[in-house]
C-alpha positions, 0 to 999 in steps of 0.5 A, a space after each residue: 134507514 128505512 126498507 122504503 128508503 133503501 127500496 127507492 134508492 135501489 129502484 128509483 123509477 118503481 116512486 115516480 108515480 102514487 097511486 090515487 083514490 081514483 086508482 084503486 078503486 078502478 085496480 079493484 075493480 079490474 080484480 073483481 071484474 076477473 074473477 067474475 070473468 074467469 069464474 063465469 068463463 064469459 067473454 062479454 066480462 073478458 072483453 070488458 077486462 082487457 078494455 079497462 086493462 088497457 086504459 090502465 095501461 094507456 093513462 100511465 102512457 099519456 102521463 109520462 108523455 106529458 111530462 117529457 120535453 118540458 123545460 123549466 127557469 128562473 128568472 131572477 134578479 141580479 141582487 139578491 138578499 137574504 131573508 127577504 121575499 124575492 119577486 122572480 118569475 118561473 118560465 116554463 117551456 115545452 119542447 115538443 112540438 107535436 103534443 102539448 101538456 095538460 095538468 102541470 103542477 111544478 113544486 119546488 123544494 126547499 133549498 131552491 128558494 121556491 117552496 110554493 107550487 104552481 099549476 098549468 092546466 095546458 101547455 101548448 106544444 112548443 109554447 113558452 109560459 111564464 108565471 110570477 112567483 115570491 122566492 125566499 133563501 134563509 141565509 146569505 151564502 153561494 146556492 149551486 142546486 136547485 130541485 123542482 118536481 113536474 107532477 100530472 094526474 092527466 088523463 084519468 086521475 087514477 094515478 099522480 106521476 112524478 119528475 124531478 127536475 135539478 138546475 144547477 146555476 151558481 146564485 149569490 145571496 147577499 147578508 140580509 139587508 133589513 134593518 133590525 132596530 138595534 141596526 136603525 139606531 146605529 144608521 141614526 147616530 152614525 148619521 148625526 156624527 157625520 151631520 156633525 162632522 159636515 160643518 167647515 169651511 166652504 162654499 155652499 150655505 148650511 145654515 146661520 147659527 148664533 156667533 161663538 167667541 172667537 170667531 171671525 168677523 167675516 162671516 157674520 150674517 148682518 141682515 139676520 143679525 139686525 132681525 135677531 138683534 144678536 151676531 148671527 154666522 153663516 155657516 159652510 159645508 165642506 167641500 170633500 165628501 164624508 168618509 166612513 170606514 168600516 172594519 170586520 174582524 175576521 178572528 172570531 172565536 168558536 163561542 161568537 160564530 152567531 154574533 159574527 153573522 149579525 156582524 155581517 148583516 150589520 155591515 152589510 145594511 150600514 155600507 148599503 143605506 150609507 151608500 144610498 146617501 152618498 157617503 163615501 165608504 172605505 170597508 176592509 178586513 185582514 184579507 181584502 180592502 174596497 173604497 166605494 165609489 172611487 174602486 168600485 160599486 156597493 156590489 163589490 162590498 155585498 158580494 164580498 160579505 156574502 161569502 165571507 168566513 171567520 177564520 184565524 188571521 193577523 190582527 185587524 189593522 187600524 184605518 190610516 185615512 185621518 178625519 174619517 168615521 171609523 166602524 169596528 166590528 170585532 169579537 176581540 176584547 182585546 181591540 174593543 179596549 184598545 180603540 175605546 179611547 179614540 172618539 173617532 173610533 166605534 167599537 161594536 162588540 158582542 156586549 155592544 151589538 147582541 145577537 137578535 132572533 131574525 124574525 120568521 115571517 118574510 118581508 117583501 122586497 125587491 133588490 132594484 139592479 
């Protein structure tokens, strides 16, 4: 550690304030101005010295006034995702109600999602101001602690004063949601497997298609049959809504533990879109079930994932819902072979979902509540 860092861990109000250009020019010149005051024993220079030592004196004052009583909040929305811009709002408030602030900047750190820095030129006493900001959070996960720094060059510039301020609000970041190519063409199959799956007995109309070897004769659509000239049937679609069940292992090995977070992210946006299409999803894993919507909401699932960690359990176990869709993903060699044979059944491996770069340049978005 270097003799500045142990200095500012000792000492830490001696580096709330850095000293100017402006500031050492004017420290400069109270040094010559003594000098020549103390060489030329003349009291218009000594005068002169103790003004300029009091305006040094009453800028350090009013900076650190300015800087006292504000309050600062996020306004986030209630979903968050991982790796996407967030559209938030930061409200900012002063508490005193005999003097107003001048010259806020308010920068964020890193880990508090806000990496960008605003500026208020005033900020009346007792008023409150709100301003738009993007936030960012790199990974999914629970975010406890987040550093903001209240920074003022008023009134005379000659030195930059510094507060840090530290909130700690419990903020949950869901898997990110954006869909990776590898995850679209996933989302694309899957959906042409329930398309598939949809036809059936019932009552609402599907489509007419050519009649097959067979088949009942009731069906028979005879006005499109008389335009065609050939046996066309009216098909139906089921009554009961498509399932689609979708497993995570959590036995994963040391050498997969990157793969696991695409699996993730993988179940995550495959269980949100799917929802947004009105399929009903039953996900689980060794340690905990959800069937959305009959026991909850989409939310429930994406909260869940948002902590979830691979750890050492029993083996995961087969969905016992007949008819339905079935989604795995498992690091398990083991289980990829055993489920291999059902065409019911997808496997998704680290051989049949790699691992892809997240690409580092955010994309806008906003979580609709």
């Amino acid at each position: 550690m270097s003799p500045l860092r142990k200095l500012r861990r000792l000492w830490p109000g001696a580096f709330r304030q850095n000293v100017t250009r402006t500031g050492l020019m004017f420290a400069f010149g109270i040094v010559l101005l003594a000098f020549a005051a103390v060489l030329s024993a003349n009291n218009l220079l000594f005068l002169v010295l103790a003004a300029m030592l009091g305006v040094l004196g009453i800028s350090g004052f009013v900076s650190k006034l300015g800087l006292s009583g504000l309050e600062i909040d996020i306004l986030l929305p209630e979903h968050l995702s991982a790796r996407r811009k967030i559209r938030a709002a930061v409200r900012l408030r002063n508490l005193k109600h005999w003097m107003s602030s001048f010259a806020i900047q308010v920068t964020g750190s890193a880990e508090s999602g806000f990496d960008c820095s605003l500026f208020f030129p005033l900020i009346p006493r007792g008023a409150t101001l709100e301003e738009p900001v993007e936030l960012f959070f790199p990974h999914r996960g629970r975010w406890r602690e987040r550093s903001f720094a209240f920074t003022t060059r008023f009134p005379f510039g000659f030195a930059e004063r510094r507060e840090e301020v530290t909130t700690r609000h419990d903020i949950l970041v869901y898997p990110c949601l954006d869909g990776r190519p590898e995850f679209e063409e996933l989302l694309a199959s899957i959906s042409g497997d329930l398309e598939a799956r949809r036809r059936g007995p019932g009552h609402d109309f599907y489509r007419i298609r050519p009649y097959e070897a067979l088949e009942s004769a009731r069906h028979v659509d005879w006005k499109a049959t008389a335009h065609t000239g050939a046996l066309q049937v009216r098909e139906f679609a089921r009554e009961e809504d498509q399932e689609v069940s979708i497993a995570l292992d959590l036995n994963v090995p040391d050498d997969a533990l990157a793969w696991f977070e695409a699996a993730v992210d993988c179940a995550a946006f495959l269980c949100y879109r799917l929802n947004l299409r009105g399929a009903r999803l039953r996900f689980h894993t060794q340690e905990a079930s959800f069937v959305v919507p009959t026991e909850g909401t989409i939310y429930m699932i994406l909260e869940y994932l948002a902590l979830v960690t691979p750890r050492a359990s029993a083996e995961l176990a087969a969905s016992t819902k007949s008819g339905c869709l079935e989604i795995v993903l498992t690091a398990n060699t083991r289980n990829a072979g055993e489920g291999a044979g059902d065409s019911g059944v997808r496997m998704l491996t680290p051989a049949t979902l790699p691992v892809a770069v997240p690409s580092a340049r955010p994309v806008s978005w906003f979580v609709q509540t």
